[in-house]
Wavefront OBJ file of the C-alpha trace (Angstrom):
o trace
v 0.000 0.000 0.000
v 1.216 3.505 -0.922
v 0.902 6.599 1.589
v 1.900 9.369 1.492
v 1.423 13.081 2.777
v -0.135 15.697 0.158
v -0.702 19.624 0.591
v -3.823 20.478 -0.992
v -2.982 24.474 -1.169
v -5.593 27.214 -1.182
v -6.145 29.187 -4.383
v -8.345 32.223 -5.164
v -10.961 30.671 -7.897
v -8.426 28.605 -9.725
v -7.848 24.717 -10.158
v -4.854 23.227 -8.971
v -3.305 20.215 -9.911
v -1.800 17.930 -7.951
v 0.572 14.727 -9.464
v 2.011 11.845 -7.277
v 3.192 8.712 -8.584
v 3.301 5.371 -6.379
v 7.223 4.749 -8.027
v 5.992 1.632 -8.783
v 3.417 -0.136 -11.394
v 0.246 -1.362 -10.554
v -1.269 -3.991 -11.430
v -4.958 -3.988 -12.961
v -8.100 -4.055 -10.564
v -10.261 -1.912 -8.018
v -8.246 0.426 -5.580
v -9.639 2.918 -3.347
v -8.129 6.354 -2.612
v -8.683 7.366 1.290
v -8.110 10.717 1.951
v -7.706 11.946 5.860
v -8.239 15.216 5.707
v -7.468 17.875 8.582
v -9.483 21.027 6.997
v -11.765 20.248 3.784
v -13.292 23.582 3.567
v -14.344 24.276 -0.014
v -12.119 21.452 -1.189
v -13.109 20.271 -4.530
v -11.889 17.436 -6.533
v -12.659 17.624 -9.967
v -11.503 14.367 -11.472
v -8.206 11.383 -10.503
v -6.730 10.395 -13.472
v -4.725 7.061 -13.390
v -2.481 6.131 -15.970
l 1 2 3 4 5 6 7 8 9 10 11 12 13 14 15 16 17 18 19 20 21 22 23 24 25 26 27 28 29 30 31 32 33 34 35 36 37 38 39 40 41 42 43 44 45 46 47 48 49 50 51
């Protein structure tokens, strides 16, 4: 399992993106992405894109 600590920075009205990589493949199947978050306010997340 991969962890690892993002900062999800606040902006004025703009999208941010944010790009991790696991360093590793994956293999093919269902995963779930768990976010613990400290302070959501007015946190949006458009889309995750896998590749």
């Amino acid at each position: 399992m991969h962890e690892e600590e993002i900062a999800f920075r606040p902006t004025r009205g703009q999208w941010r993106n944010v790009i991790t990589s696991t360093g590793t493949d994956i293999n093919a199947g269902h995963y779930r992405i768990i976010l613990n978050l400290k302070e959501a306010q007015d946190l949006l997340i458009q889309r995750v894109e896998i590749q």
